[in-house]
TIKE-173957 format. One record per residue (C-alpha): z, x, y; residue number from 0. Coordinates in steps of 0.5 Angstrom, whole numbers. Layout:
TIKE-173957
     Z     X     Y seq
     Z     X     Y NUM
...
//
This chain:
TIKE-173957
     Z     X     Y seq
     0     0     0   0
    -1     2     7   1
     5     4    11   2
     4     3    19   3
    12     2    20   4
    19     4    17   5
    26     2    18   6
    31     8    16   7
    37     4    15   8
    44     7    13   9
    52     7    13  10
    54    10    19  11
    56    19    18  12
    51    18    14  13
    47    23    17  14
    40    17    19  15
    39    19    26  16
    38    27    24  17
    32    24    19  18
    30    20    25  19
    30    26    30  20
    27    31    24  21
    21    25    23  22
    20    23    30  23
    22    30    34  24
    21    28    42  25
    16    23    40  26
    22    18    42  27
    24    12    46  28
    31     8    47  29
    31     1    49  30
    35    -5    47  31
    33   -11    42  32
    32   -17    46  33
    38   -21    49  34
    43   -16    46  35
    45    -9    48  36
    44    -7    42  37
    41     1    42  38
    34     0    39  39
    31     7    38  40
    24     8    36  41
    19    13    35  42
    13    16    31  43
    10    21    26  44
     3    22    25  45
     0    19    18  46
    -3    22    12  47
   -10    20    14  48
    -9    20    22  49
    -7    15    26  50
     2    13    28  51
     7    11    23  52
    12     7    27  53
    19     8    26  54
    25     4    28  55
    32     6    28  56
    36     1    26  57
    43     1    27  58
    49     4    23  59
    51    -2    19  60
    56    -2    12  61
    54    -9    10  62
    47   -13    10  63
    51   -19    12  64
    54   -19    20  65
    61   -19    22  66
    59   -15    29  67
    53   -15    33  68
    49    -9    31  69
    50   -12    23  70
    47   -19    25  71
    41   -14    30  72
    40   -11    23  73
    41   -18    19  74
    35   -22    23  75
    30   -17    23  76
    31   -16    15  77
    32   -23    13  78
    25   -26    16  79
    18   -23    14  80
    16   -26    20  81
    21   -22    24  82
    16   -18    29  83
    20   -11    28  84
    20   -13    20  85
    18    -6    16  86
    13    -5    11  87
    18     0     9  88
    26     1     8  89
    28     8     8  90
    36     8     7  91
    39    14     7  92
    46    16     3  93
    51    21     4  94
    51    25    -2  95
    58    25    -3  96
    61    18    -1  97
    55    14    -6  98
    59     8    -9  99
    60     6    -2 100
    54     8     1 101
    49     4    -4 102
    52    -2    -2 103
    47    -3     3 104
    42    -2    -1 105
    43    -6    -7 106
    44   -12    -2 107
    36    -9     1 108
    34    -8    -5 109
    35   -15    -7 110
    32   -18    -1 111
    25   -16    -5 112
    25   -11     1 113
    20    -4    -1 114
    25     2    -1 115
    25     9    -2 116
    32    12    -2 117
    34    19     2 118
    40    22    -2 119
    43    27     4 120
    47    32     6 121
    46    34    -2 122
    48    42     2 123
    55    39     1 124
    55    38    -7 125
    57    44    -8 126
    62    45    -4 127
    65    38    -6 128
    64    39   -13 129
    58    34   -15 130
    52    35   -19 131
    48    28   -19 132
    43    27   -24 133
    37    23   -19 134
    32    23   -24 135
    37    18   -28 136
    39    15   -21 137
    32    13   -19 138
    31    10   -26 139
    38     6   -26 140
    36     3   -19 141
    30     1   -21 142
    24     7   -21 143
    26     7   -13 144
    24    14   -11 145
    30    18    -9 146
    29    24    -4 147
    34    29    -4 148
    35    32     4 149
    38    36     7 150
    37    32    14 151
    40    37    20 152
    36    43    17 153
    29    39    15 154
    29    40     8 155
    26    35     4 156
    23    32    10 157
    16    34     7 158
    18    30     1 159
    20    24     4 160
    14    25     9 161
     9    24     2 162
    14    19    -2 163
    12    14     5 164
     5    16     4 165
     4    15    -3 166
     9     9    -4 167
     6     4    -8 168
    11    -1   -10 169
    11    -2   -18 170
    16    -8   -21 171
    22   -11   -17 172
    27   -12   -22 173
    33   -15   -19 174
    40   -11   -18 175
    44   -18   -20 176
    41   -23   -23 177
    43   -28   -18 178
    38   -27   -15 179
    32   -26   -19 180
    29   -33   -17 181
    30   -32   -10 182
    23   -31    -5 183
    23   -27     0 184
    30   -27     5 185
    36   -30     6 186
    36   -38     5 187
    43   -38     9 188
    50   -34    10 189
    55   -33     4 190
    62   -36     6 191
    67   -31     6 192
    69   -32    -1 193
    62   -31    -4 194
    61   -25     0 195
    67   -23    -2 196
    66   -24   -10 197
    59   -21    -9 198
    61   -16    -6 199
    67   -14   -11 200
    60   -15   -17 201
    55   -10   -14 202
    61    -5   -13 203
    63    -6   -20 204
    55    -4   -22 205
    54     1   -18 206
    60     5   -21 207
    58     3   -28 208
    51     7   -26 209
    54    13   -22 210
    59    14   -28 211
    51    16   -31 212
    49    20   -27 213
    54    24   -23 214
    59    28   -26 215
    65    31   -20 216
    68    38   -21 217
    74    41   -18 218
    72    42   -11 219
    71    49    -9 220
    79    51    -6 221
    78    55     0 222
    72    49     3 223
    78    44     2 224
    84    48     4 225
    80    51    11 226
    78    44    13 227
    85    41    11 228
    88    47    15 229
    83    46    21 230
    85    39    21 231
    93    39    21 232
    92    43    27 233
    87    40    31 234
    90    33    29 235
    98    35    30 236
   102    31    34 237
   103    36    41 238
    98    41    39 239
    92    36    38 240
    93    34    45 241
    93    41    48 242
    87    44    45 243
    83    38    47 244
    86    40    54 245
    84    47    54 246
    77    44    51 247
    77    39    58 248
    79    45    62 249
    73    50    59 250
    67    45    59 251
    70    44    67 252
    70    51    68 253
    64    53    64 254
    60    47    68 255
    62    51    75 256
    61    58    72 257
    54    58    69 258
    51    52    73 259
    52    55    80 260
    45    60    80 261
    40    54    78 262
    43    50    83 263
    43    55    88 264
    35    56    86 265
    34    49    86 266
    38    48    93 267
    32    54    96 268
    26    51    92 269
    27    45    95 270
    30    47   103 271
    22    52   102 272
    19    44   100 273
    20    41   106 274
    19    46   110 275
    12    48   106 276
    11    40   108 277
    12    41   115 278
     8    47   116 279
     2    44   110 280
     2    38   113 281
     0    35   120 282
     5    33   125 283
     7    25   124 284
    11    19   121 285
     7    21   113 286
    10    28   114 287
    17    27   117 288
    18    22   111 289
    16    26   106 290
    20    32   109 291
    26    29   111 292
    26    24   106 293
    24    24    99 294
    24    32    99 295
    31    32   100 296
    33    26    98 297
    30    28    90 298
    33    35    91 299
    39    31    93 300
    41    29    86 301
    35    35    82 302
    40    40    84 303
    46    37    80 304
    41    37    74 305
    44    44    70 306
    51    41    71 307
    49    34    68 308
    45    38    63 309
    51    43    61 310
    55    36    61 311
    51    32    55 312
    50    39    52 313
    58    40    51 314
    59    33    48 315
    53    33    44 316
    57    39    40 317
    63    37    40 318
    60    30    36 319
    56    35    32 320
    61    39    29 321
    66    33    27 322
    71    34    33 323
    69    28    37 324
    72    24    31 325
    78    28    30 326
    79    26    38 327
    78    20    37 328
    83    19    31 329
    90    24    36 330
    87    19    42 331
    89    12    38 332
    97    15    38 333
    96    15    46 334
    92     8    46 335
    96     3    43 336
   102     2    48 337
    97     0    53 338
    94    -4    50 339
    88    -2    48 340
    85    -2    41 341
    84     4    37 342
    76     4    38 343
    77     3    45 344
    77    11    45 345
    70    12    44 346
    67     8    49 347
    72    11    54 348
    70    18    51 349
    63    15    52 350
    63    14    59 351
    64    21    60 352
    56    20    60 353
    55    13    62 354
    59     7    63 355
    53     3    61 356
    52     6    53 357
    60     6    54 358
    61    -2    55 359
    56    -4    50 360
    60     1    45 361
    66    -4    45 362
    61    -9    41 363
    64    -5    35 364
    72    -8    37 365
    73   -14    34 366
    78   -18    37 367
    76   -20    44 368
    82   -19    47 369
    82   -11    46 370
    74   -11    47 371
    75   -14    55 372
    80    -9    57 373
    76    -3    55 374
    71    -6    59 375
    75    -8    65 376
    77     0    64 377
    71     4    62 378
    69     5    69 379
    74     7    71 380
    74    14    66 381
    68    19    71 382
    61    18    69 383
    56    24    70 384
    53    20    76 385
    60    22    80 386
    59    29    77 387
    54    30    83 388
    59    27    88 389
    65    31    85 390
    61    38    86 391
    58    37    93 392
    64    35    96 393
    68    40    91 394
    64    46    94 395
    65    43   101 396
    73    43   102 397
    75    47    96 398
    75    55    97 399
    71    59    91 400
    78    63    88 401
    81    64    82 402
    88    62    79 403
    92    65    75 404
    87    71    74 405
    82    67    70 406
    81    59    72 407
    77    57    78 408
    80    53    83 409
    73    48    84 410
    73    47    76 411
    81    45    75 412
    80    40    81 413
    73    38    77 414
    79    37    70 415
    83    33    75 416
    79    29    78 417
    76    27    70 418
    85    27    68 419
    85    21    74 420
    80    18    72 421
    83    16    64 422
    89    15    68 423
    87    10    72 424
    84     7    66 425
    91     7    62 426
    94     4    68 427
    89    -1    69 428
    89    -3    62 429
    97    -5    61 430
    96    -9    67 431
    90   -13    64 432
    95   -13    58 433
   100   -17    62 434
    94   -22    64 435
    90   -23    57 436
    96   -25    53 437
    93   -26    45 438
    97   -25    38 439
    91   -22    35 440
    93   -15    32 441
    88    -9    31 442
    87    -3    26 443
    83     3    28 444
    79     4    20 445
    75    10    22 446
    71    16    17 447
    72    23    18 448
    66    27    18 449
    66    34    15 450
    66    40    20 451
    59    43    20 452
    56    47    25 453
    51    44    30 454
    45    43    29 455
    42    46    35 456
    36    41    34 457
    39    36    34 458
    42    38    41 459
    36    39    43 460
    34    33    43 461
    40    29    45 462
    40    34    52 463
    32    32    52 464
    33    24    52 465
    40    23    55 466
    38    28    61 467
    30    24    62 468
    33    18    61 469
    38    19    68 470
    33    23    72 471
    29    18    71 472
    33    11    72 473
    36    16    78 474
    29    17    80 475
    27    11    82 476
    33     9    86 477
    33    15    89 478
    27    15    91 479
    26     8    94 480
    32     9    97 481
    31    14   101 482
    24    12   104 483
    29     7   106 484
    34    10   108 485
    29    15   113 486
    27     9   116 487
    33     6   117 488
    35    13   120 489
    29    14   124 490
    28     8   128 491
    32     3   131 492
    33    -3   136 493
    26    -3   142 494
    27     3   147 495
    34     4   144 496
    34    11   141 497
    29    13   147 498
    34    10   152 499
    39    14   149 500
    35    20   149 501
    33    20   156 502
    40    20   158 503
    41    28   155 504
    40    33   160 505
    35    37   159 506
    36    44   160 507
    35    49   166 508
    36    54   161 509
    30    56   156 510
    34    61   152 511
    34    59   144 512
    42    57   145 513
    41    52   150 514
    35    49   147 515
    38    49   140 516
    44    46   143 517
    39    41   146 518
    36    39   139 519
    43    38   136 520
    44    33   141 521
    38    29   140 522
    38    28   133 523
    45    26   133 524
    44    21   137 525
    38    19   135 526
    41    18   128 527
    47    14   132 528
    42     9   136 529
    39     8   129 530
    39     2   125 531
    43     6   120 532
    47     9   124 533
    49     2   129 534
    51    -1   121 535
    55     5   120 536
    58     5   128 537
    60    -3   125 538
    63     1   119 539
    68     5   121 540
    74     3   124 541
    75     0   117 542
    74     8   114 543
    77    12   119 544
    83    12   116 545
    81    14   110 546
    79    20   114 547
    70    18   114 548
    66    18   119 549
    59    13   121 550
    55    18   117 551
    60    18   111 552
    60    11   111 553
    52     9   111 554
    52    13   105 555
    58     9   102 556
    53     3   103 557
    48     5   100 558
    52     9    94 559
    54     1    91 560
    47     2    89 561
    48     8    84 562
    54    12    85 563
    49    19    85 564
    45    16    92 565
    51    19    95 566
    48    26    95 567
    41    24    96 568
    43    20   101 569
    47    25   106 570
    41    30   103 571
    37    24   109 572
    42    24   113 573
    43    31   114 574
    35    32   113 575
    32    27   119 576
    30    30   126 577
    32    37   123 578
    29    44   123 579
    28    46   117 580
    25    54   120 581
    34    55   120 582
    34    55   113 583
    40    51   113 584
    41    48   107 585
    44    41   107 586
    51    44   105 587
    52    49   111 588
    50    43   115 589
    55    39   113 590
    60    44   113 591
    58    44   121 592
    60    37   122 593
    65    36   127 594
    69    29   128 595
    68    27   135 596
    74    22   135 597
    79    28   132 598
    76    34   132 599
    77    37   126 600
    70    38   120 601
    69    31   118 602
    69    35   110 603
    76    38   110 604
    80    38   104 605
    84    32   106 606
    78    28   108 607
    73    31   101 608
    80    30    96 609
    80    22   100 610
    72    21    98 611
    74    24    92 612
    79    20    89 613
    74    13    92 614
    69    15    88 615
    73    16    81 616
    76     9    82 617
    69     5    86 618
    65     1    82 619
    59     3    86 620
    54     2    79 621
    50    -4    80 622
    48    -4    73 623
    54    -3    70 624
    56   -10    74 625
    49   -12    69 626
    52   -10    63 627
    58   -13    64 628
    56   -20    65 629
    51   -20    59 630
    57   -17    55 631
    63   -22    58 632
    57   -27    58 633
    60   -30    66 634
    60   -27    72 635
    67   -28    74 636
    70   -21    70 637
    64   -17    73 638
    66   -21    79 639
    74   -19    78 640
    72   -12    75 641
    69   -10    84 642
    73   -12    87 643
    80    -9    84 644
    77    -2    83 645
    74    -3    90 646
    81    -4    94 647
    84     0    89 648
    79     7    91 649
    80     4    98 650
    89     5    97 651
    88    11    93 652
    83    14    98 653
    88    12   105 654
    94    14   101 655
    90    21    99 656
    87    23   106 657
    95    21   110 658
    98    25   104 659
    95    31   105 660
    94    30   113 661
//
């Protein structure tokens, strides 16, 4: 038969997504499924006559029949021929180590007449844990399904399974159990719980009498059980597991600053060479000061973040791929229950590190709903990688570039803490929301721990490629529509308002460079003050400055709401409009020169930058995060109630910051 489209399925850990990327390379799309907010990753690989082969990512899921959304995403996919995302092939992949309950699933395919070949990974580990699988006998007790043995991070095998899809041919379909002989093609209804159960305890009790056929256990091998075992006591201890997490933070912050500072300064002066290239490539007029002093400093505003933003994904991605990131979450349930929040909240906490967005869709694996509101009402709270660019600019600005203790960086200890007080918030947060939703049901944290492994840089590879495309892009396009907006806003305003307001400068008698610079200075300020923009930051102000900010910081507040990362791109316009870019001053160095009229002092001082700081760690400044939530909580009134309390409390947190440190 011929094979157009696959679908991998398996259990979660099963290692279904190192075939996917082994299959599919870059060659790959992330989406959602229609109406939910269910990942649905999508890829392809070149046919054995040309052409594609589709392959579809189904989610991780243990049983075919739905008790959370990413089962019943796999459910009514595979119940319904018809179903448009319906494969002409199965492939389940199998942890080698965990088979009993991993073929599970595919007994349940399998008896929905569904074409499978079955992939037995991780097969590196056999050794190790003392297995020897006969698979000759496996794919025979099965059924004749072929059976591919792989090992998925490394690539071997992935040419067999490439040729096992090219070749199939389904041959006789011979039932798992019998009750299912006489069914057609799909699922006539859902079974009660009862007769899930009976089928459920049926299947397993097959699947034993087969494994007792074709797999023999030895003794594991002592040193592989005794080092993981001592690994764990230790980074799974009580006081130790937190502190090593901690110094795990405190390098990846510290990492971050150190070996992202010579890209970011490379971009910083590429981008300062762009618009002065614009300027003198291009001729004086409107389309030339818009692309000078709006979109080129605007994208540099947030390309410039890149390399931290990358080195972030990159640090996660190993911690995921070693097996610690499990450990985390497994110490992290012990902190968690006192406030009220589920074991299984700690992962989309931890995920919002990256995103707050992938973050609240994780709650979907919560089951009870008073546990699932909370961490959606608190995920955002933990600082996701659009503040990053936010914290380093402002970091940069007010926090002086010294060591502590010999060895530790100031800027990236105030970086670690700026993260701290984002899960401290969120903790503090979720006992209030505990005293407000009150419910009886009680939760457990069930989990797998996955086997230490060393990461699979491949793998690395391809996450940092998607995660990093994926935010470029979405920030990308905001950024640039916002900046053309924002320079128009910034560069006309009500009629004959701006030229007025210039007129009434004196002109210099004095034609030496101090004096017309000066000159300069003065017109562009107040150009940008006569501005539509700068009249709407005018009417702002008062109810910033005791938070420390000025008119200027206030229009970048205003458009932030949009995305917290246009806060850069925003003062990269601001900064940029009526310059001369022959200085050479970056966009730093020109904010460094602000001066607030009012007090006299820099606009960006440790009080103000640290006020700033801790108003953007606790406002909801994402729009499409509101989205999420809605279509998660399915009413406005939680997202509603998610913008206003995070709103008023980055504005107290902010006021009590900036007059503490006054």
């Amino acid at each position: 038969m011929s094979i157009q489209k696959i679908a991998l399925v398996g259990n979660p850990n099963s290692g279904k997504s190192s075939v996917f990327n082994q299959l599919t390379g870059l060659n790959q799309h992330v989406g959602n499924y229609p109406g939910v907010t269910v990942d649905k990753k999508t890829g392809s690989f070149p046919g054995k006559e040309g052409g594609k082969i589709k392959v579809i990512d189904l989610p991780g899921i243990y049983s075919i029949y739905p008790k959370s959304e990413d089962e019943r995403v796999v459910f009514e996919i595979l119940k319904d021929k018809g179903h448009k995302n319906y494969p002409d092939l199965c492939v389940v992949v199998v942890d080698v180590t965990n088979l009993e309950r991993n073929l599970l699933l595919f007994t349940q395919l399998h008896d929905l007449k569904i074409p499978t070949i079955l992939v037995v990974n991780m097969v590196d580990l056999l050794e190790g844990e003392g297995i020897s699988v006969d698979l000759e006998k496996l794919s025979e007790l099965l059924g004749g399904v072929p059976v591919i043995p792989m090992n998925a991070r490394k690539g071997e095998g992935i040419e067999a399974l490439k040729n096992a899809i090219y070749d199939f041919n389904q041959t006789t379909w011979t039932p798992f159990l019998k009750q299912y002989a006489t069914h057609d093609h799909g699922l006539k209804h859902l079974p009660s719980p009862s007769e899930q159960i009976e089928d459920t305890d049926r299947r397993f009790k097959k699947i034993t009498q087969i494994l007792k056929f074709c797999v023999k256990r030895a003794e594991p091998s002592k040193s592989r059980k005794l080092i993981s075992n001592r690994i764990d006591k230790v980074v799974t201890h009580p006081i130790w597991g937190y502190a090593i997490f901690l110094f795990i933070l405190l390098l990846i912050f510290q990492a971050i600053y150190e070996l992202a500072s010579v890209p970011m300064d490379l971009i910083d002066n590429v981008f300062l060479l762009l618009s002065q290239g614009t300027r003198d490539a291009l001729p004086p007029g409107v389309f030339t000061d818009l692309i000078a002093e709006g979109i080129v400093p605007g994208i540099g505003g947030i390309v410039i973040f890149v390399p931290q933003i990358v080195l972030l994904f990159a640090f996660i991605a190993i911690l995921e791929e070693t097996g610690y990131m499990s450990r985390v979450v497994f110490i992290m349930d012990r902190l968690m229950r006192p406030f009220g929040l589920n074991g299984k909240s700690v992962v989309p906490l931890i995920s919002g590190v990256a995103c707050a967005i992938p973050a609240i869709m994780a709650t979907r694996t919560i089951d009870q709903w008073k546990d699932r509101l909370i961490t959606i009402m608190v995920t955002p709270l933990t600082s996701c990688s659009a503040r990053l660019p936010v914290y380093t600019l402002l970091i940069a600005l007010v926090v002086p570039d010294k060591s502590v203790w010999g060895f530790m960086n100031l800027q990236g200890l105030v970086l670690l803490g700026m993260y701290l007080l984002g899960f401290a918030a969120a903790f503090l947060a979720a006992i209030i929301f505990k005293l407000i939703i009150r419910s009886r049901q009680k939760s457990f944290l069930i989990m797998e721990m996955p086997t230490y492994k060393i990461p699979r840089w491949s793998n690395v590879g391809i996450t940092l490629w998607e995660k990093t495309k994926v935010f470029v892009w979405e920030a990308g396009r905001v950024i640039m529509a916002i900046s053309i907006i924002l320079w128009v806003l910034a560069s006309y305003g009500p009629p004959n308002r701006i030229e007025k307001a210039v007129s009434a400068i004196p002109i210099p008698e004095n034609v030496a460079d101090d004096a017309k610079m000066s000159y300069e200075e003065q017109v562009s300020s107040v150009k940008l003050e006569n501005s539509w923009i700068g009249l709407l930051g005018k009417q702002l102000e008062p109810a910033i400055a005791p938070l420390g900010y000025d008119w200027q910081v206030g229009i970048a507040l205003i458009t932030s709401f949009a995305a917290r990362e246009v806060f850069v791109s925003s003062m990269a316009t601001i900064y940029s409009v009526g310059e001369d870019f022959e200085d050479e001053a970056t966009m730093l160095q020109r904010m460094r020169q602000e001066v607030n009229p009012r007090t006299g002092q820099s606009v960006y001082n440790l009080a103000s930058g640290l006020s700033l700081m801790v108003f953007y760690a606790f406002a909801m400044q994402c729009m499409s995060t509101l989205a999420i939530v809605k279509r998660e909580t399915k009413s406005w009134k939680w997202p509603l109630l998610q913008l206003v309390y995070m709103t008023t409390l980055a504005y107290i947190g902010a006021f009590i910051t900036y007059n503490l440190l006054q």
